[in-house]
C-alpha positions in Angstrom: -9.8 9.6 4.4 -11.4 9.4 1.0 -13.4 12.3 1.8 -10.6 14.4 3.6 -10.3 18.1 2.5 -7.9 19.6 5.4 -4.8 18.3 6.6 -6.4 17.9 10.1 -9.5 15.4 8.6 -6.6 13.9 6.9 -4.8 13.2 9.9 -7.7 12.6 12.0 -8.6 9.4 9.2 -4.7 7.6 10.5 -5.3 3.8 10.8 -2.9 4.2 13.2 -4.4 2.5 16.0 -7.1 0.8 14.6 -5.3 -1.4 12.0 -2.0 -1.2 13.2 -0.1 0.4 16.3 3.2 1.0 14.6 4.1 -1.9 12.8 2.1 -4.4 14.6 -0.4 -5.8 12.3 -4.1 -6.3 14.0 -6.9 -8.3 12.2 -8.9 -5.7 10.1 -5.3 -4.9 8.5 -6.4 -7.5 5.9 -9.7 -6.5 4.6 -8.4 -2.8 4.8 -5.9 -3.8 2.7 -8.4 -4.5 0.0 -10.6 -1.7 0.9 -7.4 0.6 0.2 -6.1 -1.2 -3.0 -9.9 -0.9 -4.5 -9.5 3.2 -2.8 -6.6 3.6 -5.1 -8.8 3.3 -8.5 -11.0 6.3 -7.0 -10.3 10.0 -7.8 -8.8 11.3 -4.9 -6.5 14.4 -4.4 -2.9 13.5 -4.5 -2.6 14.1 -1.0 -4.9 11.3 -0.5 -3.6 9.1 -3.0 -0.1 9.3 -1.1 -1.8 8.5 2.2 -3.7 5.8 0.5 -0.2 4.4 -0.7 1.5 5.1 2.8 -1.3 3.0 4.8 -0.6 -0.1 2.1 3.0 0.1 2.9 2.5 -0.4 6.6 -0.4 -3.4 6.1 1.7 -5.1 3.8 5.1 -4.8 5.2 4.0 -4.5 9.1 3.9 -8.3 11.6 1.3 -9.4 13.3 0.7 -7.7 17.0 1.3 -10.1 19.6 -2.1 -10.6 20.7 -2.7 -11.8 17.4 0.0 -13.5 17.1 -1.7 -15.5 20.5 -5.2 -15.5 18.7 -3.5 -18.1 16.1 -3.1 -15.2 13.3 0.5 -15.4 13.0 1.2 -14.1 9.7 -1.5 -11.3 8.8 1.1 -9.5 6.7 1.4 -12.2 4.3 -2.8 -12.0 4.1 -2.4 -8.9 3.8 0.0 -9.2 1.3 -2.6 -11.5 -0.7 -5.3 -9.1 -0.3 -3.3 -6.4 -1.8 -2.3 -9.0 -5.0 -5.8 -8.9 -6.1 -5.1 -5.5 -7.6 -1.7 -6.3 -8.5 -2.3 -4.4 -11.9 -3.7 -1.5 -10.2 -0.4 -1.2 -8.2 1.6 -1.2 -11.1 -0.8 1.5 -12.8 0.4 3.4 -9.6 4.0 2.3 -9.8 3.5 4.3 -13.7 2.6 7.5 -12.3 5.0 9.7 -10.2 3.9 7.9 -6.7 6.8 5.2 -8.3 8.6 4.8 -5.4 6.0 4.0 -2.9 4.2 1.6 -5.1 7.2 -0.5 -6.3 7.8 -0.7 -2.4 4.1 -2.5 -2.0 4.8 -4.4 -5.2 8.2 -5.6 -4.3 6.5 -7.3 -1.1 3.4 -8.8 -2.8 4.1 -10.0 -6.3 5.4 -13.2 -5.8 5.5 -13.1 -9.6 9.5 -12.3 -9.5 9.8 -12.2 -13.1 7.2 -9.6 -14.0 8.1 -8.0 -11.0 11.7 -7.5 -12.2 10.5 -6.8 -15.8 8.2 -3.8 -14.9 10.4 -2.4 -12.3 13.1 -2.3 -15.3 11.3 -0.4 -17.7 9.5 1.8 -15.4 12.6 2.6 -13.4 13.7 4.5 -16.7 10.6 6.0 -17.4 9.9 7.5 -13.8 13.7 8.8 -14.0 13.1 10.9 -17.1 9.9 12.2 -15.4 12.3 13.5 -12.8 14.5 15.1 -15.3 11.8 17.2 -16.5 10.1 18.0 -13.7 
């Protein structure tokens, strides 16, 4: 995905079906999480970035797949969710830029850190809407 420079390499990268099969959470889904967090710091094209972003969203906010659930991994999202913490200052680096809304969606599920949560999301929330007025 990193590497992606059409629209068909980009969607022939989906973790669709590897990591997840709609929302259903397999295994890997928690070191990808990392591997896409650290992905984030990288310079990619914004197309990328978005994707990078979009793929978080659906580890951190997906369930675990049944036979997972069977296999005693109950819970991946909430791994997950701790996986994608360890860049929690990353996230909010993105949550600055004008992918806002997608990032304060992943950092609304994994900083558990409610009060600099709700901090940030107050003064960025103003910042990102004058970005919009001049754009």
């Amino acid at each position: 995905m990193l590497e992606a420079s059409t629209s068909q390499e980009m969607a022939d990268a989906s973790l669709e079906g590897h990591v997840y099969i709609q929302s259903l959470l397999f295994e890997v889904a928690v070191p990808v999480t990392s591997m896409i967090v650290a992905a984030l710091n990288e310079e990619t094209s914004e197309a990328v970035h978005i994707r990078l972003l979009d793929e978080l969203i659906s580890c951190v906010g997906g369930e675990s797949h049944w036979t997972e659930v069977e296999a005693g991994a109950p819970e991946l999202e909430i791994d997950c969710q701790i996986a994608a913490r360890e860049g929690i200052w990353t996230l909010y680096a993105e949550y600055a830029t004008g992918r806002a809304s997608m990032a304060r969606m992943v950092l609304d599920a994994v900083d558990a850190d409610r009060e600099r949560f709700e901090y940030f999301d107050a003064k960025l929330v103003g910042r990102v809407r004058k970005r919009a007025k001049r754009d």
